[in-house]
Structure formats: C-alpha cells, structure tokens
CHARMM internal coordinates of N, CA and C (Angstrom, degrees):
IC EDIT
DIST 1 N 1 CA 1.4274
DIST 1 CA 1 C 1.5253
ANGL 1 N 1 CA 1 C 109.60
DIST 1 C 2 N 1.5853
ANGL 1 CA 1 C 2 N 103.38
DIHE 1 N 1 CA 1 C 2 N 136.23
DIST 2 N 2 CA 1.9618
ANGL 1 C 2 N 2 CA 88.43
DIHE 1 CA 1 C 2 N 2 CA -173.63
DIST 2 CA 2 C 1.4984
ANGL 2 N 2 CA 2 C 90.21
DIHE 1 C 2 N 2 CA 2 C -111.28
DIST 2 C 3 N 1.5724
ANGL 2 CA 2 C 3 N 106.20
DIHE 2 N 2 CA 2 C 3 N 159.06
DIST 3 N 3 CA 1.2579
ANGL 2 C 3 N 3 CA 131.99
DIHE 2 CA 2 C 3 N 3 CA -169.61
DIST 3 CA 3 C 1.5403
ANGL 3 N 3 CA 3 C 99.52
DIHE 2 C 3 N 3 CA 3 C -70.40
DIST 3 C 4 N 1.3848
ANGL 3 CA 3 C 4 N 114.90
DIHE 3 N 3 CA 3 C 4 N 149.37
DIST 4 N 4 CA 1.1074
ANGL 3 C 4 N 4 CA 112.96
DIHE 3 CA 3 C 4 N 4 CA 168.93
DIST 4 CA 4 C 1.4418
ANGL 4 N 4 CA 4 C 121.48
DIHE 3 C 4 N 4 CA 4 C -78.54
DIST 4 C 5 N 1.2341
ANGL 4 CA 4 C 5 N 122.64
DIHE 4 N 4 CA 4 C 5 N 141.50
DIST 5 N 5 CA 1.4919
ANGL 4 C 5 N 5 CA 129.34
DIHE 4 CA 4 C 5 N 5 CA 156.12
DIST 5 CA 5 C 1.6289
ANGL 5 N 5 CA 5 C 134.83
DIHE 4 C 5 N 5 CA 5 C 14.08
DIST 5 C 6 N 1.5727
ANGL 5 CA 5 C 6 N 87.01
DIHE 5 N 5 CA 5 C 6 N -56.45
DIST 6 N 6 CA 1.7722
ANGL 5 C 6 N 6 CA 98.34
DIHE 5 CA 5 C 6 N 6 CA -165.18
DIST 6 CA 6 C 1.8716
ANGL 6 N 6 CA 6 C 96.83
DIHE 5 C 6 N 6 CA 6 C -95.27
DIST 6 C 7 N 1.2502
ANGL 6 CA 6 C 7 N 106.23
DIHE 6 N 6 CA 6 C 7 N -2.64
DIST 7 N 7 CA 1.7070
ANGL 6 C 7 N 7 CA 100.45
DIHE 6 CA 6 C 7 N 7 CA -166.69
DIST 7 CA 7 C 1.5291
ANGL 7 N 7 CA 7 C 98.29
DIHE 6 C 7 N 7 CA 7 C -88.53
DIST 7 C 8 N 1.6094
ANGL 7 CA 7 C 8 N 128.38
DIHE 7 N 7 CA 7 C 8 N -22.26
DIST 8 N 8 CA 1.6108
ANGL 7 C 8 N 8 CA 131.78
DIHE 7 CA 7 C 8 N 8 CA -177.29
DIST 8 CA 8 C 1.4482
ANGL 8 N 8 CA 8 C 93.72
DIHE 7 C 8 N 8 CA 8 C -101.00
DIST 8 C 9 N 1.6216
ANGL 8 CA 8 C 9 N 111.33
DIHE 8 N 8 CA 8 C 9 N 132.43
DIST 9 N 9 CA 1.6242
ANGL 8 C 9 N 9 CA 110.31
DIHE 8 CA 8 C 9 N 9 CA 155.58
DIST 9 CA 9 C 1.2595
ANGL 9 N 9 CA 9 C 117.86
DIHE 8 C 9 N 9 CA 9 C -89.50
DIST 9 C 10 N 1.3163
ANGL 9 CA 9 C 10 N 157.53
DIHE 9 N 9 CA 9 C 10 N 162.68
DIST 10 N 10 CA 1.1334
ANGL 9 C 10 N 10 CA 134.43
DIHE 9 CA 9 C 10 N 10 CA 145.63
DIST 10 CA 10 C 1.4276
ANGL 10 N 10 CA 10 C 125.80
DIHE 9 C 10 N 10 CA 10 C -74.61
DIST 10 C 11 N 1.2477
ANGL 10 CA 10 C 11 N 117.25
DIHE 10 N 10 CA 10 C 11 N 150.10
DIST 11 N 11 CA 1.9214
ANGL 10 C 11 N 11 CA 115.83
DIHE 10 CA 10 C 11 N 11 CA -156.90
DIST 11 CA 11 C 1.8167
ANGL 11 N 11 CA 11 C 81.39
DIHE 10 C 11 N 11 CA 11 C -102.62
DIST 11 C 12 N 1.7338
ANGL 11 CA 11 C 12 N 84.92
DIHE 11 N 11 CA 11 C 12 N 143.75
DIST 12 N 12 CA 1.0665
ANGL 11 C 12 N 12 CA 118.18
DIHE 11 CA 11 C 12 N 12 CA 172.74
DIST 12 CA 12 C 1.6282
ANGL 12 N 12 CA 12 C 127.91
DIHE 11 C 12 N 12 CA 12 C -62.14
DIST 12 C 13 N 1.1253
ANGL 12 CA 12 C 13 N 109.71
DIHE 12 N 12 CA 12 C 13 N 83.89
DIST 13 N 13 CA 2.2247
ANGL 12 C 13 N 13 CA 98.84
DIHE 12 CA 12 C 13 N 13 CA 178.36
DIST 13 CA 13 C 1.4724
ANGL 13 N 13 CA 13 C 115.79
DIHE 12 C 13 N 13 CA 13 C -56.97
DIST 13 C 14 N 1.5059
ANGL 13 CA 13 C 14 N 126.22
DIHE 13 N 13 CA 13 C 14 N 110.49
DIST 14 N 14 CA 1.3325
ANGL 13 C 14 N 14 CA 141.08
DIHE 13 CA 13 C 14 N 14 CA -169.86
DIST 14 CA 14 C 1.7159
ANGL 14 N 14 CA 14 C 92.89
DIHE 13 C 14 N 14 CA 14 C -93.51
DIST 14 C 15 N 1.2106
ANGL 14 CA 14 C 15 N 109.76
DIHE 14 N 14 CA 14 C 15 N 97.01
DIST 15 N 15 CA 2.1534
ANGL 14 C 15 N 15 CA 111.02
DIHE 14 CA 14 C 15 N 15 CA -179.53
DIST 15 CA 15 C 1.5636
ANGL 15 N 15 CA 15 C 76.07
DIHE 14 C 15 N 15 CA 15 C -67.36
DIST 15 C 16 N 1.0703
ANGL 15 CA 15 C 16 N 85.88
DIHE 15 N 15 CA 15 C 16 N 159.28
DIST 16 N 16 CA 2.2118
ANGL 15 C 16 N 16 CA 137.38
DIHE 15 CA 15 C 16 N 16 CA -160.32
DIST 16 CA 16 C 1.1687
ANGL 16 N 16 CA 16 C 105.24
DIHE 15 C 16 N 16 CA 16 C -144.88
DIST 16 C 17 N 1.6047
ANGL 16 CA 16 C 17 N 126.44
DIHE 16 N 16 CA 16 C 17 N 86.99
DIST 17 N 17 CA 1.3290
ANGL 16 C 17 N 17 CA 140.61
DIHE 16 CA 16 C 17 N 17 CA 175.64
DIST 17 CA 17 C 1.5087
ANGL 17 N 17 CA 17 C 113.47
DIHE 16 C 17 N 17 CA 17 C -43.58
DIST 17 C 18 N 1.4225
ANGL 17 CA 17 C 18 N 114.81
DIHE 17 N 17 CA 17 C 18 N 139.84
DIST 18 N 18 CA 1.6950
ANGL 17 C 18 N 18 CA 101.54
DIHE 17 CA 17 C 18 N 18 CA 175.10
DIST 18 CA 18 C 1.6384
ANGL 18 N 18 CA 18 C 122.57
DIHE 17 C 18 N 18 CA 18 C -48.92
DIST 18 C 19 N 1.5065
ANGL 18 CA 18 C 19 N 107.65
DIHE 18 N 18 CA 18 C 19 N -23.30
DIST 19 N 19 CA 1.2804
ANGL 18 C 19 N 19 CA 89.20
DIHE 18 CA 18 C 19 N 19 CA -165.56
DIST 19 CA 19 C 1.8468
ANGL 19 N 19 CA 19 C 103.94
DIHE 18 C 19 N 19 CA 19 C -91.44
DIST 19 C 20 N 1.2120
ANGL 19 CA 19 C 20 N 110.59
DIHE 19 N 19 CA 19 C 20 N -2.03
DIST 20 N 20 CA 1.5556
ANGL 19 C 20 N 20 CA 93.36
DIHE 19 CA 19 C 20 N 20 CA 167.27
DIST 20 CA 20 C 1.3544
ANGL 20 N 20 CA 20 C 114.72
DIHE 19 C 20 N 20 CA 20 C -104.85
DIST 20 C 21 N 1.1762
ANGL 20 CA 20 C 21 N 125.58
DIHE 20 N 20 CA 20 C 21 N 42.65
DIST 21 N 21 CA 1.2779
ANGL 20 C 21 N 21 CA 135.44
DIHE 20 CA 20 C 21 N 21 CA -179.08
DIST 21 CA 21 C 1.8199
ANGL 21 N 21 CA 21 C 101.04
DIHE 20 C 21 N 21 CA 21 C -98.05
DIST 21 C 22 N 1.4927
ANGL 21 CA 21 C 22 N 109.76
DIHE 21 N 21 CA 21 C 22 N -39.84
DIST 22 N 22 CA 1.0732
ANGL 21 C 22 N 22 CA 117.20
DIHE 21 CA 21 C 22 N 22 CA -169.41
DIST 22 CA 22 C 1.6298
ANGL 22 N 22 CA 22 C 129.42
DIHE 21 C 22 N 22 CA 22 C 38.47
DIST 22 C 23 N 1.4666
ANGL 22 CA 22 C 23 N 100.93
DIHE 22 N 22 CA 22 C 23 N 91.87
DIST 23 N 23 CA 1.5336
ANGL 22 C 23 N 23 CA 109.10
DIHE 22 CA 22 C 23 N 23 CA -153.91
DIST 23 CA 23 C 2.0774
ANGL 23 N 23 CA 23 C 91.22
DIHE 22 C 23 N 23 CA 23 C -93.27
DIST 23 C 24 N 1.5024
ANGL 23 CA 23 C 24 N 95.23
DIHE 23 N 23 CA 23 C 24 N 165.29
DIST 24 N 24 CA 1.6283
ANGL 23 C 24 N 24 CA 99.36
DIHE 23 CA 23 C 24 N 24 CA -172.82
DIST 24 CA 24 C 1.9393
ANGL 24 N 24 CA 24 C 81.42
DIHE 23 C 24 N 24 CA 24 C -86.16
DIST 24 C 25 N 1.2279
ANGL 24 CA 24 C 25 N 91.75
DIHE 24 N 24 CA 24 C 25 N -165.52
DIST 25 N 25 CA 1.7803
ANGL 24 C 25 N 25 CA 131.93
DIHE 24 CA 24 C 25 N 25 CA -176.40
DIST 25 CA 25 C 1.7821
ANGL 25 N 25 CA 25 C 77.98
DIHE 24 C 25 N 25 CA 25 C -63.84
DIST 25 C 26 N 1.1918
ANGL 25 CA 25 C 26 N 100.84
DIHE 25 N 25 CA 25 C 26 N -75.61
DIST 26 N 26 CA 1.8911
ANGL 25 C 26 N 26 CA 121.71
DIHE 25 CA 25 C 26 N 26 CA -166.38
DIST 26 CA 26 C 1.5931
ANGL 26 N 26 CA 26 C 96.64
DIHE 25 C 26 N 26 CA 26 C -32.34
DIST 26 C 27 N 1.3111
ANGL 26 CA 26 C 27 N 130.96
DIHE 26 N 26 CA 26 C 27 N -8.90
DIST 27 N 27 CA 1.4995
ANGL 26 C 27 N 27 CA 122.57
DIHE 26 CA 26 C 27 N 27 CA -157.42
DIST 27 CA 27 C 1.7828
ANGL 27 N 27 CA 27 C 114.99
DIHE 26 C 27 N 27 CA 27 C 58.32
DIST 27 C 28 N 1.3362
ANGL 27 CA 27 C 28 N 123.82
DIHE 27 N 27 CA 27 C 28 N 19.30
DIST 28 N 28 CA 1.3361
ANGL 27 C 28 N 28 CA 113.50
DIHE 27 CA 27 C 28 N 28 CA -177.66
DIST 28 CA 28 C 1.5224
ANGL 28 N 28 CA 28 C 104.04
DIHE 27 C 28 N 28 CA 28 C -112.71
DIST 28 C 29 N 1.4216
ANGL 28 CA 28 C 29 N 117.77
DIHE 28 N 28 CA 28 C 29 N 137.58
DIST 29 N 29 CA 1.4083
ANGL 28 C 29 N 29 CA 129.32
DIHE 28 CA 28 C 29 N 29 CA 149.79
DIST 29 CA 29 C 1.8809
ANGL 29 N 29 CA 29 C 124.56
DIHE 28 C 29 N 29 CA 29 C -11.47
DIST 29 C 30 N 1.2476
ANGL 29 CA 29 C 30 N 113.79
DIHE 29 N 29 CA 29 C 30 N 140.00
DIST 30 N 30 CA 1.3436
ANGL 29 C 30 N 30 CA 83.78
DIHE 29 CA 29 C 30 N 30 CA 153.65
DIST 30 CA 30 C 1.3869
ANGL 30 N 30 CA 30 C 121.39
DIHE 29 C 30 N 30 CA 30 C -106.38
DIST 30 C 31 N 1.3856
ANGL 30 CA 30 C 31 N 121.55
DIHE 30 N 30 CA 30 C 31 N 34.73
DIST 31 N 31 CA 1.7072
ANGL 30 C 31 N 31 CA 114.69
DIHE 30 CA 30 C 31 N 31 CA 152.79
DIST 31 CA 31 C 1.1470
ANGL 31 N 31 CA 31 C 101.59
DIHE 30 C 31 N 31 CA 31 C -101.05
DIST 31 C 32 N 1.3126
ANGL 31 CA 31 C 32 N 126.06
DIHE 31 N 31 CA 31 C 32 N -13.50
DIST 32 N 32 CA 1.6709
ANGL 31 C 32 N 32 CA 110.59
DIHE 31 CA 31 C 32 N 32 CA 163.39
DIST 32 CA 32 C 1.6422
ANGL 32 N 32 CA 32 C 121.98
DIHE 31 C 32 N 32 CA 32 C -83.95
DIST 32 C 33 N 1.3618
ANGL 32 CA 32 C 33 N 121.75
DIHE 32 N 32 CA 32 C 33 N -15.28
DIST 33 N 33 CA 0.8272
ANGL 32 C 33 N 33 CA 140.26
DIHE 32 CA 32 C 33 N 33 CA -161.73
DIST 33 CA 33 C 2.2509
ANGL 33 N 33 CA 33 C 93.03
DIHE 32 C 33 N 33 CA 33 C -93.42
DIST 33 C 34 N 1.3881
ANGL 33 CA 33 C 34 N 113.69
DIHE 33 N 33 CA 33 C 34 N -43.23
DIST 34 N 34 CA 1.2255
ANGL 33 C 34 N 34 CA 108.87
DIHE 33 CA 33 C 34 N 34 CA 158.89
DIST 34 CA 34 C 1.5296
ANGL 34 N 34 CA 34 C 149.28
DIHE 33 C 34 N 34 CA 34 C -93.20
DIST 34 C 35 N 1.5425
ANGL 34 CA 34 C 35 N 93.31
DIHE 34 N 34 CA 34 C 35 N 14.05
DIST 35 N 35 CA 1.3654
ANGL 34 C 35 N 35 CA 125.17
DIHE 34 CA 34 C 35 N 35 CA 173.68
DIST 35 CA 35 C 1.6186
ANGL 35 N 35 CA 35 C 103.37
DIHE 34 C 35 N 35 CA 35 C -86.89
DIST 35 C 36 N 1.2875
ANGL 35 CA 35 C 36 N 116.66
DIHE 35 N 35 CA 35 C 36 N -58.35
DIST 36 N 36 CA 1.4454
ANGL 35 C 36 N 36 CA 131.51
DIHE 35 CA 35 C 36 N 36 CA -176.93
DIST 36 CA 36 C 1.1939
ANGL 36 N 36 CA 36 C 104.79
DIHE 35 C 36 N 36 CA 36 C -54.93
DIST 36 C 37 N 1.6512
ANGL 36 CA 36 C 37 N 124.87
DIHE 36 N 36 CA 36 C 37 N -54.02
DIST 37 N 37 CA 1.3190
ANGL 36 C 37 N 37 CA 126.29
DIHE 36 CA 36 C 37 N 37 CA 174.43
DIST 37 CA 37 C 1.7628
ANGL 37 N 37 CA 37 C 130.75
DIHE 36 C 37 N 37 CA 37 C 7.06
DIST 37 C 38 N 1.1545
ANGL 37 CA 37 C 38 N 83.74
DIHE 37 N 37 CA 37 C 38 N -82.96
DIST 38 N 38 CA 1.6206
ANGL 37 C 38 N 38 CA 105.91
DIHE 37 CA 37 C 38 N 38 CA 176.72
DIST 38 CA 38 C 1.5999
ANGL 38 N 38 CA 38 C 122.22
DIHE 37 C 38 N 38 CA 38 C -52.85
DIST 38 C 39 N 1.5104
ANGL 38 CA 38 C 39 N 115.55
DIHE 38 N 38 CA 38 C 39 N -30.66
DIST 39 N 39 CA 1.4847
ANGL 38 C 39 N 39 CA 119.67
DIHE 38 CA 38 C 39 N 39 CA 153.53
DIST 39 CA 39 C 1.5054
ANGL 39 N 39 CA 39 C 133.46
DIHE 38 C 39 N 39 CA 39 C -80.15
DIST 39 C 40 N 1.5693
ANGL 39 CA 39 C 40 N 86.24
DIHE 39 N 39 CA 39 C 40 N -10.07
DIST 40 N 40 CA 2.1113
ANGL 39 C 40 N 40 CA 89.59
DIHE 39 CA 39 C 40 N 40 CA -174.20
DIST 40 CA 40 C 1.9711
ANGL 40 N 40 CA 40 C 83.05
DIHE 39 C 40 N 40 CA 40 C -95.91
DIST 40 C 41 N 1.3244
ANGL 40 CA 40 C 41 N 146.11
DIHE 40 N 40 CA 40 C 41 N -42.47
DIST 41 N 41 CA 1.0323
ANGL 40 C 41 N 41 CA 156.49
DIHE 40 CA 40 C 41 N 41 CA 166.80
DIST 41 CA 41 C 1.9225
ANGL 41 N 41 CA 41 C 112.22
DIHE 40 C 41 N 41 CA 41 C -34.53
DIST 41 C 42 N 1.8351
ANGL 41 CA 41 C 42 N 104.28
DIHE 41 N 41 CA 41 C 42 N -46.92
DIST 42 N 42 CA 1.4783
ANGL 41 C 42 N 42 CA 92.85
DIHE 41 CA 41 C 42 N 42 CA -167.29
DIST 42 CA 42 C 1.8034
ANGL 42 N 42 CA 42 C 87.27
DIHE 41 C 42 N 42 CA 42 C -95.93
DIST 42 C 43 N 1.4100
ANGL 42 CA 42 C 43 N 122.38
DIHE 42 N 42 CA 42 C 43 N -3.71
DIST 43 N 43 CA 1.5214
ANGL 42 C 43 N 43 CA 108.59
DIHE 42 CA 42 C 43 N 43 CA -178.29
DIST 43 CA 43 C 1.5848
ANGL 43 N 43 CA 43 C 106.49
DIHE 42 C 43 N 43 CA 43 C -87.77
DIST 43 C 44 N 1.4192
ANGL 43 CA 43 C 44 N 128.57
DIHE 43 N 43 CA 43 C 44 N -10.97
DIST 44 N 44 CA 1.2590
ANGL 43 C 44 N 44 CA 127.03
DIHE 43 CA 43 C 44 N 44 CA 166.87
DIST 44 CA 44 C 1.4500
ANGL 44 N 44 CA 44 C 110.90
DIHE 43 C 44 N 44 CA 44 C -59.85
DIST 44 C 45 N 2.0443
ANGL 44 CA 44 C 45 N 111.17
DIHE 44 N 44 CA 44 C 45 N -66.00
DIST 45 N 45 CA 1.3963
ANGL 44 C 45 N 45 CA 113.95
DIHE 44 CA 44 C 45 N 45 CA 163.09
DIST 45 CA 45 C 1.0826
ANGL 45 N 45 CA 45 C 122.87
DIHE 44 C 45 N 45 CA 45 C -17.34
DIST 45 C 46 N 1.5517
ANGL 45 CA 45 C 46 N 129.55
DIHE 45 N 45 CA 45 C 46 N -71.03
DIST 46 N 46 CA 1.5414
ANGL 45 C 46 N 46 CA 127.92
DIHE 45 CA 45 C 46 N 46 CA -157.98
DIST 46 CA 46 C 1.5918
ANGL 46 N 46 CA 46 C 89.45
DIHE 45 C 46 N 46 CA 46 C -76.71
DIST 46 C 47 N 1.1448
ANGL 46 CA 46 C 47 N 139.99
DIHE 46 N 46 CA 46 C 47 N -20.67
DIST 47 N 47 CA 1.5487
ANGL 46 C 47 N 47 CA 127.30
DIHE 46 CA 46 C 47 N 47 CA 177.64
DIST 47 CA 47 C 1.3874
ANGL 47 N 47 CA 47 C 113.63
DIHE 46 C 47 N 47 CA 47 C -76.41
DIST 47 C 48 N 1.4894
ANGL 47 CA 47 C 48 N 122.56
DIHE 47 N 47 CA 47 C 48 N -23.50
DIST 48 N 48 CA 1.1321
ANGL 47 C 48 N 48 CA 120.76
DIHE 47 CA 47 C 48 N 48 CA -174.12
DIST 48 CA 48 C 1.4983
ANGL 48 N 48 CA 48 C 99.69
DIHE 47 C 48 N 48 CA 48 C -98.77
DIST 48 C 49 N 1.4315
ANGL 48 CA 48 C 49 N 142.44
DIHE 48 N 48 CA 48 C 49 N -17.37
DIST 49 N 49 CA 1.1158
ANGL 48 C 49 N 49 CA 143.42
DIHE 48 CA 48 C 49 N 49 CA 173.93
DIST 49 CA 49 C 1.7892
ANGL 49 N 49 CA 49 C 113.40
DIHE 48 C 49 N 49 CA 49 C -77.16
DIST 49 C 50 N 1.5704
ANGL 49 CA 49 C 50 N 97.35
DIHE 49 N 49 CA 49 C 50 N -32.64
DIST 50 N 50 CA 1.7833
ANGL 49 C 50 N 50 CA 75.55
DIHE 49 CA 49 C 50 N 50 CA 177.59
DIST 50 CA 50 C 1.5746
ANGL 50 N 50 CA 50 C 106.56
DIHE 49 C 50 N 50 CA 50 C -95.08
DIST 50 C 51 N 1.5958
ANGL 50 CA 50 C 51 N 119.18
DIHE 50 N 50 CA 50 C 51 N -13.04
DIST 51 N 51 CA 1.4963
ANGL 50 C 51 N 51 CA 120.71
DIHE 50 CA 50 C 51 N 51 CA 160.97
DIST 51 CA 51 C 1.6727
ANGL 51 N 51 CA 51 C 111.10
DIHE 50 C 51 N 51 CA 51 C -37.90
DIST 51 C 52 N 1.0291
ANGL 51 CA 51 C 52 N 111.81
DIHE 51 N 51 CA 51 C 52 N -55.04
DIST 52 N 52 CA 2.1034
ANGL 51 C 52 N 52 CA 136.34
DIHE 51 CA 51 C 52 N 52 CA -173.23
DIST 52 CA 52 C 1.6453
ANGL 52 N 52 CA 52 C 84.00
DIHE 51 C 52 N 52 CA 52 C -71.04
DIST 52 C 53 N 1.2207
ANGL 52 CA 52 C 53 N 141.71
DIHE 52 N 52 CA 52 C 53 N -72.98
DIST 53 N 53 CA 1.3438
ANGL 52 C 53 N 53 CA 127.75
DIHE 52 CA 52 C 53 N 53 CA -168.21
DIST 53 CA 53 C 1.4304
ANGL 53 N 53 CA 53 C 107.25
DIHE 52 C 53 N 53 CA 53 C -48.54
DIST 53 C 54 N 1.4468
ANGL 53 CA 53 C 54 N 122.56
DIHE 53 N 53 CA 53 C 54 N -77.32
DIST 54 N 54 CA 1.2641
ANGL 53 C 54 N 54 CA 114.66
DIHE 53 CA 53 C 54 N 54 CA 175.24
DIST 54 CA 54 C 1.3243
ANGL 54 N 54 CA 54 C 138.66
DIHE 53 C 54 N 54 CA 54 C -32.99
DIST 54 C 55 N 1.1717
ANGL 54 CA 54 C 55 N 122.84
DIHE 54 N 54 CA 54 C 55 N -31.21
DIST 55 N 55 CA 1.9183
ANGL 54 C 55 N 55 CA 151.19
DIHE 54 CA 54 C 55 N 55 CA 174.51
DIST 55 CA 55 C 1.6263
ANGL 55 N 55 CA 55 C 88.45
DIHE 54 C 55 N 55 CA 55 C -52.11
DIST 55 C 56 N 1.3839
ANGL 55 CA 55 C 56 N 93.41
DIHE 55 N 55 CA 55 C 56 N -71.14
DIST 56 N 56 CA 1.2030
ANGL 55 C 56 N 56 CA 105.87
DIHE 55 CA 55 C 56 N 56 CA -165.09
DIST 56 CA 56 C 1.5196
ANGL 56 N 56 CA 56 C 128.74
DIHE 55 C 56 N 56 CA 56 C -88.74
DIST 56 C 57 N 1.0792
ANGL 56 CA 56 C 57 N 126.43
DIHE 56 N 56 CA 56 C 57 N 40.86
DIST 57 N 57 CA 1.4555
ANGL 56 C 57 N 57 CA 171.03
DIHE 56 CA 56 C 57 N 57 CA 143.46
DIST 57 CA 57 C 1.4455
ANGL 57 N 57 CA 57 C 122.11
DIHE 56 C 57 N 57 CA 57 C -87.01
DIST 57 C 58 N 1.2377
ANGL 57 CA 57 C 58 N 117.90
DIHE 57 N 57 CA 57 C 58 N -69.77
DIST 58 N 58 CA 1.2334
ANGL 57 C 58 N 58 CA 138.15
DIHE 57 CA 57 C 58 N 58 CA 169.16
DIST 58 CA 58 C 1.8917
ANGL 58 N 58 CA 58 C 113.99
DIHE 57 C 58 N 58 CA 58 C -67.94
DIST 58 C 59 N 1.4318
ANGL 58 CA 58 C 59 N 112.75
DIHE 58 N 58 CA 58 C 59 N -31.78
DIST 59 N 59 CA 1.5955
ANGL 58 C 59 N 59 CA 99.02
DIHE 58 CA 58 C 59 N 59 CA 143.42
DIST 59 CA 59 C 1.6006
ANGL 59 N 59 CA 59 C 128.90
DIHE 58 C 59 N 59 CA 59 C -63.10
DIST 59 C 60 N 1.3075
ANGL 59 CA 59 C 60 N 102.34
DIHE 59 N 59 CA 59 C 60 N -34.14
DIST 60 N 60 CA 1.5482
ANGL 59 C 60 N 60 CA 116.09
DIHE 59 CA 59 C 60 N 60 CA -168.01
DIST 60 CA 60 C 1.7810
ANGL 60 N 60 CA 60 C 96.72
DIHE 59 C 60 N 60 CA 60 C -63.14
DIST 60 C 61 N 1.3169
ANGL 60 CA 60 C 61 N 108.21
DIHE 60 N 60 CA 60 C 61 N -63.62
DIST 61 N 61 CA 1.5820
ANGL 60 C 61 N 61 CA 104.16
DIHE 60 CA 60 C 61 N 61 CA -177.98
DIST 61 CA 61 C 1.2813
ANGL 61 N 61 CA 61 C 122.04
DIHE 60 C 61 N 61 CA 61 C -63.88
DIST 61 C 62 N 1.4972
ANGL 61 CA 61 C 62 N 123.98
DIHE 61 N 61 CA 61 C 62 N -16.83
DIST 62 N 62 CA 1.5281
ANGL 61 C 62 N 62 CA 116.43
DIHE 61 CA 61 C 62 N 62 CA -179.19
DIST 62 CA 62 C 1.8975
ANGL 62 N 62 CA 62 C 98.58
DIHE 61 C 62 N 62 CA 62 C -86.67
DIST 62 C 63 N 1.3105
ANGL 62 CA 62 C 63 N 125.12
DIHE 62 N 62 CA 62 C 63 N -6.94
DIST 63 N 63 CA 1.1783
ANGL 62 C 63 N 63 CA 134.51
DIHE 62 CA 62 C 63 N 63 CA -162.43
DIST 63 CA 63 C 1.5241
ANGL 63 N 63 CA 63 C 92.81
DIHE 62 C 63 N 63 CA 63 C -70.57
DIST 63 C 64 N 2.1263
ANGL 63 CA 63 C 64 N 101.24
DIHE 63 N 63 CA 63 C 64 N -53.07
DIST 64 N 64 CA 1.1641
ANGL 63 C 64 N 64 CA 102.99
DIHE 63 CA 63 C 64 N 64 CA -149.82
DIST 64 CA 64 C 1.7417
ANGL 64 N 64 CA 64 C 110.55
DIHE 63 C 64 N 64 CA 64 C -104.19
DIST 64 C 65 N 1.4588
ANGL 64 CA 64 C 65 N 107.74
DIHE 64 N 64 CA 64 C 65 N 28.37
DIST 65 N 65 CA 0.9376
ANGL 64 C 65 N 65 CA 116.80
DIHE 64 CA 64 C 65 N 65 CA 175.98
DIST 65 CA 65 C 1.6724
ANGL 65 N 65 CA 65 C 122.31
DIHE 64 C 65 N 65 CA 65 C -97.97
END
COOR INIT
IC SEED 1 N 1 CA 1 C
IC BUILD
C-alpha cells in the first residue's frame, strides 16, 4: 500500500558553496575522503599482514639453515 501524498514532505537541498566544501590537495571531499577511510585503513592491514608473513618466513628459513 503506498502512502499518501500529504504524509511525505519533500526535504529541502541546502547548495554548499565550493568554498565550504573544502577539498584536500587529492581534489577529494572530506565526506569522500571519510567514506574511503575504512578501505585505505583495511588495505594497509592486509599490507602489513603479508609484510609479518613474509618476515616471518624468511626468519623461519635462515633459522633452518
């Protein structure tokens, strides 16, 4: 069943001048810039996890050499 008409308002778009957008060097937003976050954050992880695998590999074989 769809709602009638008068029960949704439509929301108001408040324009956001370029200059308070305040863009980085990168040209990106910072709501894009904290959206991305969380993927530039877990792609460090997996870089620092196979860094620690490899370390520790390469201890393992000089161990057993």
């Amino acid at each position: 069943m769809k709602k009638p008409k008068h029960w949704t308002q439509p929301s108001v778009r408040i324009h956001e001048t370029r200059d308070d957008r305040g863009r980085a060097w990168s040209g990106k937003t910072a709501n894009s810039k904290v959206r991305s976050e969380p993927r530039q954050m877990a792609a460090i992880e997996r870089d620092a996890e196979t860094k620690q695998a490899y370390q520790a590999t390469e201890a393992k074989n000089l161990a057993t050499d």
